[in-house]
C-alpha positions as CSV (number, residue, x, y, z in Angstrom):
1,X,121.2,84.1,86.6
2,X,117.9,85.8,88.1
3,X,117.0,84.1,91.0
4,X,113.5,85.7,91.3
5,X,111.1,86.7,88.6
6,X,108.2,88.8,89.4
7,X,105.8,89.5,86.1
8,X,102.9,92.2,86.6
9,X,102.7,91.9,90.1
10,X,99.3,93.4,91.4
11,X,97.5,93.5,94.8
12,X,94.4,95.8,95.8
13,X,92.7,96.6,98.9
14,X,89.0,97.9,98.5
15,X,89.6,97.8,94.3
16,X,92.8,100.4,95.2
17,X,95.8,98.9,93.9
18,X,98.8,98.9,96.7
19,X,101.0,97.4,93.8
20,X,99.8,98.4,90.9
21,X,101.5,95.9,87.8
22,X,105.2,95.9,88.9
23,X,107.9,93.6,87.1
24,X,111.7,92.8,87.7
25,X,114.2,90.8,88.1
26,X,116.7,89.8,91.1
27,X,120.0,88.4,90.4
28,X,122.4,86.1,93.3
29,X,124.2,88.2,95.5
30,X,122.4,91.7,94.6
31,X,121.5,93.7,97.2
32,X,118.0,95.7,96.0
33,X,116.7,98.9,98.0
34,X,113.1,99.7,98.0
35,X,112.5,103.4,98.2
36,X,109.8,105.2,98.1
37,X,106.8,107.8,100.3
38,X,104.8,106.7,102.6
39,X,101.9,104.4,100.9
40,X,103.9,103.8,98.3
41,X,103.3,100.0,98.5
42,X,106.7,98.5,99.3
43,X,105.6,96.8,102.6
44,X,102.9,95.0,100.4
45,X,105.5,94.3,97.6
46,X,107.7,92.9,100.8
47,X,105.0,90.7,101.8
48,X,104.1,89.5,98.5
49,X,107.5,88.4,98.1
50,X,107.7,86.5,101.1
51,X,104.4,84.7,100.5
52,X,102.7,86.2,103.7
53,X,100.2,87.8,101.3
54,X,98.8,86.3,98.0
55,X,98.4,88.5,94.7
56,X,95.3,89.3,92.9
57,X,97.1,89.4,89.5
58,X,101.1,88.8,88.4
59,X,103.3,85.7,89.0
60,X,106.2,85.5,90.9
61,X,109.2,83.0,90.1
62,X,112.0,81.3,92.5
63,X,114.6,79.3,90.7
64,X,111.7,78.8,87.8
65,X,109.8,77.5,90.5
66,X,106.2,79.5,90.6
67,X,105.9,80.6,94.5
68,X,102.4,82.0,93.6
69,X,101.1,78.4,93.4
70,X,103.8,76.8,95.7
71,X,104.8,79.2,98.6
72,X,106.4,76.3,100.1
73,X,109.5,76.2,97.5
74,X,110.6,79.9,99.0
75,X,109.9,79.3,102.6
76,X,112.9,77.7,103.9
77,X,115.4,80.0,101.9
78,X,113.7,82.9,102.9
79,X,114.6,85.2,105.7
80,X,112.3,87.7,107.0
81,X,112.4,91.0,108.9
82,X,109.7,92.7,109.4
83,X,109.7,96.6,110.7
84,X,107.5,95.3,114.2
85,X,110.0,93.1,116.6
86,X,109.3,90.1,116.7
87,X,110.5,88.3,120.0
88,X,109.5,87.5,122.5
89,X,110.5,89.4,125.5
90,X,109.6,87.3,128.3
91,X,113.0,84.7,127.3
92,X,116.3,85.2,126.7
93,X,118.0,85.5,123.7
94,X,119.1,81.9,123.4
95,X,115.4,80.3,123.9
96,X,114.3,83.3,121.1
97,X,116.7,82.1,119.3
98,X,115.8,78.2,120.0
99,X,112.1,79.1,119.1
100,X,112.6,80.6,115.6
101,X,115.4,77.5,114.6
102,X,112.5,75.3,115.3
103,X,110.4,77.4,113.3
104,X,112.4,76.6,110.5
105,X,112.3,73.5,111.4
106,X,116.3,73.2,112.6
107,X,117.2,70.6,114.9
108,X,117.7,71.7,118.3
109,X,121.6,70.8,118.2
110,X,122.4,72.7,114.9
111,X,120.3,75.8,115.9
112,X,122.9,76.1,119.4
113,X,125.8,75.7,116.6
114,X,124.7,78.6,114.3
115,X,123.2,80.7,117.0
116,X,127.3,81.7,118.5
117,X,127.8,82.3,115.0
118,X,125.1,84.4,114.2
119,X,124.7,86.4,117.2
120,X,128.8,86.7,116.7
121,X,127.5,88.7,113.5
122,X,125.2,91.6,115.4
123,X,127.3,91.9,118.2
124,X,125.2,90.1,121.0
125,X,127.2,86.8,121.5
126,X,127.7,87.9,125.3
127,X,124.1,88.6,125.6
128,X,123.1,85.0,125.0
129,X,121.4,84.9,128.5
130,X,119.5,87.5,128.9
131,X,116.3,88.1,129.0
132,X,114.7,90.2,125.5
133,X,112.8,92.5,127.5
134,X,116.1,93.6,129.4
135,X,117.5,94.8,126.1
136,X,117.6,97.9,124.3
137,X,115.8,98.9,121.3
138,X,119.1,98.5,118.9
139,X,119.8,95.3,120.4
140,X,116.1,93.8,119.8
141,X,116.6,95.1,116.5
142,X,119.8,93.0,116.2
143,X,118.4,89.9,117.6
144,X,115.3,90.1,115.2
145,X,118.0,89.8,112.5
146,X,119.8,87.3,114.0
147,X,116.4,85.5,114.3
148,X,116.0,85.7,110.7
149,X,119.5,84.3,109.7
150,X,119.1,81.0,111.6
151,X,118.4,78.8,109.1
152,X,120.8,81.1,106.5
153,X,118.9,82.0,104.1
154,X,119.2,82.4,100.5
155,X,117.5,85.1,100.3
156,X,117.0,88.2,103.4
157,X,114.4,90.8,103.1
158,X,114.6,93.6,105.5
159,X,111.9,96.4,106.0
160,X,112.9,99.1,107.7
161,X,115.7,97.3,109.5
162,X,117.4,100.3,111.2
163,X,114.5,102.8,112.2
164,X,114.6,104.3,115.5
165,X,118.3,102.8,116.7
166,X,121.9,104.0,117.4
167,X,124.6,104.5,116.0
168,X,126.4,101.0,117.5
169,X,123.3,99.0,116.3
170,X,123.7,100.1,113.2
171,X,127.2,99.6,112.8
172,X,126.3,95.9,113.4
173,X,123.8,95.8,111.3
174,X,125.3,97.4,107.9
175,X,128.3,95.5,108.6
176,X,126.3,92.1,109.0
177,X,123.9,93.2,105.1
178,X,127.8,93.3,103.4
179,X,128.8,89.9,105.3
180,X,125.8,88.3,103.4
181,X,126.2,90.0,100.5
182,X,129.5,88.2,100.2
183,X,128.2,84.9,100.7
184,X,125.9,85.9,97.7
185,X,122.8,86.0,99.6
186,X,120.4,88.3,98.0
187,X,118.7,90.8,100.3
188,X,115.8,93.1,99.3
189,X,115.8,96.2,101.5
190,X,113.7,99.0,102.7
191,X,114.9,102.4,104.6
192,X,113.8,106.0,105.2
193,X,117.5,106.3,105.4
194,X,118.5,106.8,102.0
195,X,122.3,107.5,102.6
196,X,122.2,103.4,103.8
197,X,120.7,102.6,100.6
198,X,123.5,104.6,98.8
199,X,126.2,102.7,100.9
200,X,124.5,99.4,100.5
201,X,122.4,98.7,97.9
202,X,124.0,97.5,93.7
203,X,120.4,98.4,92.6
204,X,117.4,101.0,93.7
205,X,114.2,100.3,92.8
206,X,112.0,103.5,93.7
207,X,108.1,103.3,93.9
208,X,104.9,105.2,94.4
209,X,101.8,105.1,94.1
210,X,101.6,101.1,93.7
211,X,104.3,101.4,90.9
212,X,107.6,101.0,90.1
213,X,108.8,104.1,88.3
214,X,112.5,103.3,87.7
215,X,114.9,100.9,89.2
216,X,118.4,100.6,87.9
217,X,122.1,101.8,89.8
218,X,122.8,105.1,90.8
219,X,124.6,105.7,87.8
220,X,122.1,104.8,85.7
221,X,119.8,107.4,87.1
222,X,122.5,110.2,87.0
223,X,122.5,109.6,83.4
224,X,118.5,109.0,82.7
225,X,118.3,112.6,84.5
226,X,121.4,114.3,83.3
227,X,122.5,114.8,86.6
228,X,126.4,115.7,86.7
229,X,129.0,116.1,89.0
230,X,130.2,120.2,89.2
231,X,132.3,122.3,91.2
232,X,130.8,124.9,92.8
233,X,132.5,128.4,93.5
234,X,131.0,130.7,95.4
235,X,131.9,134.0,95.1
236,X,131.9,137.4,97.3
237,X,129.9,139.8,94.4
238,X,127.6,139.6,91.7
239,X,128.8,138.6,88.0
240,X,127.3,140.2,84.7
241,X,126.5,138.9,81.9
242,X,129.8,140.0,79.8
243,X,131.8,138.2,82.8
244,X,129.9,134.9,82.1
245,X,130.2,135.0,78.5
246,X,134.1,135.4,79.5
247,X,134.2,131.5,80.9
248,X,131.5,130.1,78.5
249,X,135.2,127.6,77.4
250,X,134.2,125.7,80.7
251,X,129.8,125.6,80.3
252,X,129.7,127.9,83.2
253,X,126.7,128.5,85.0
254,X,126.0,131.7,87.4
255,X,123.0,131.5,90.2
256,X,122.9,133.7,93.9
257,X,126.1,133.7,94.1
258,X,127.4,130.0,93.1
259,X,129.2,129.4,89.8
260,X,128.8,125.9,88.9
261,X,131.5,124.1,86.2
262,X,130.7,120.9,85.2
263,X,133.8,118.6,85.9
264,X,134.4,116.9,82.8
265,X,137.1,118.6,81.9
266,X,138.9,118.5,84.6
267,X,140.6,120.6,87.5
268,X,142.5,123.0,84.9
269,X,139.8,125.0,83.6
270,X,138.7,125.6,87.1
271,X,142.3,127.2,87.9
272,X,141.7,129.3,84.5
273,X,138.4,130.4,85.9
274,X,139.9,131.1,89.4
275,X,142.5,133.6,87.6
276,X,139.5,135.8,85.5
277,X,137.8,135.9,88.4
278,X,140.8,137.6,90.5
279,X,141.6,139.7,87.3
280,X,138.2,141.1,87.5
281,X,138.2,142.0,91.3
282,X,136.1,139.0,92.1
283,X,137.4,137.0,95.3
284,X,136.4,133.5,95.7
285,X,135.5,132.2,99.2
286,X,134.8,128.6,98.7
287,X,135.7,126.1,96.5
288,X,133.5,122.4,96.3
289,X,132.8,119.4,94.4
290,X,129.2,119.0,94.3
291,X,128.3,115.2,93.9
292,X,124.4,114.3,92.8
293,X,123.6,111.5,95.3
294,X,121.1,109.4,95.7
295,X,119.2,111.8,98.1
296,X,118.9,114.4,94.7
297,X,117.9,111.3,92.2
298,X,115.4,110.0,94.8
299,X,113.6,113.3,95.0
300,X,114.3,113.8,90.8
301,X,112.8,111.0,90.1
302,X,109.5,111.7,92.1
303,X,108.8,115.0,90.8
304,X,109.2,113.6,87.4
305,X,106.6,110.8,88.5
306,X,104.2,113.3,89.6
């Protein structure tokens, strides 16, 4: 069942469109990355969804409830993390915490209850006393997560969770996205880092410009683009044409001194290959499976956008 609707979408700044007519759907559980340049609009789409900004055009749906003219219906299953912390550094981590269960209007008592367990979650239960401004950077980025899980949330969304941290903070923090996403909490997520998106995310929605212009799974794309997995030989000389012609049984490809085979046959044509090749003098230093990721579809799927 899709949890949220959004239908035509828009918002403009100065008669620019920052979300230009976007549409989709969000399903319980899903885990959605937003990827996409710089400008591209997903902070405003990310704010639009979590009512901080209002839409010029478009309507946006919770449960069939219309959040455009009732913001209120989101707010208390919504989680929010925005890219600036947002603590305060003066206090400890239990009064920060304290401050935001009372935000979302929590009673005092059941915020100290979930707090252990949510600070359990990002690795800072033993930093419960001390102050925010004593910690570092990957541990105020853990805490402004844990800030927005108080209340726990039906729905997470996370911009730019992970910039600028190490490698220990975000440990904590993938490992706490697939904890929710097996409590089927949705979470709607932004990142620079696209191999977290890869790890992470059951969907990728990819904009510019204002638009959406694709969102679907990895394997979808691989298969709008034709993008296939290949193994790659490289090889110690160059290859003629009548060579090439010799392992056209396996769709071979020859460029600077990679022979590509697309893998849908399998590993035995490759061993055929491997034996012309040595019958012809050729010597084969490497041998690789080359794997289109997300990385390649990302960038793909710009080009073809521009």
């Amino acid at each position: 069942m899709n949890v949220i609707e959004v239908k035509n979408l828009t918002k403009k700044y100065k008669r620019t469109p920052a979300v230009d007519d976007v549409s989709f759907t969000i399903t319980s559980g899903e885990i959605v990355g937003v990827l996409g340049p710089n400008g591209a609009g997903k902070t405003t789409l990310l704010s639009l969804l979590s009512t901080l900004l209002k839409p010029d055009q478009g309507e946006l749906y919770f449960n069939k409830e219309n959040i455009v003219k009732n913001p209120k219906a989101i707010r208390p299953c919504l989680g929010f993390v925005p890219q600036d912390i947002a603590l305060y550094e003066r206090l400890n981590v239990k009064d920060n915490m304290l401050f935001w269960g009372g935000i979302y209007g929590i009673k005092r008592s059941e915020t100290r209850d979930r707090m252990i367990e949510v600070l359990k979650t990002v690795g800072l239960n033993t930093k419960i006393d001390e102050k925010v401004g004593n910690l570092s950077g990957g541990m105020k980025r853990r805490l402004n997560i844990a800030a927005a899980l108080i209340h726990k949330p039906q729905i997470v969304i996370m911009d730019e969770p992970t910039v600028g941290i190490d490698t220990e903070s975000r440990e904590y923090i993938i490992s706490a996205i697939k904890d929710l996403k097996t409590q089927g909490t949705i979470i709607i997520y932004t990142s620079h880092h696209i191999e977290e998106a890869e790890l992470l995310c059951d969907r990728i929605m990819v904009m510019n410009r204002g638009k959406v212009i694709a969102i679907g799974t990895i394997d979808q794309f691989k298969n709008v683009l034709g993008l296939k997995n290949k193994i790659v030989l490289k090889i110690d000389s160059g290859i003629d044409q009548t060579k090439i012609k010799m392992l056209s049984f396996v769709n071979a490809q020859y460029n600077k001194g990679l022979l590509e085979i697309p893998t849908e046959q399998g590993e035995t044509p490759v061993i055929e290959v491997l034996k012309i090749l040595e019958a012809n003098g050729i010597k084969t230093e490497e041998v690789w499976l080359e794997k289109p990721g997300l990385e390649k579809i990302y960038l793909e799927l710009l080009k073809k956008d521009i």
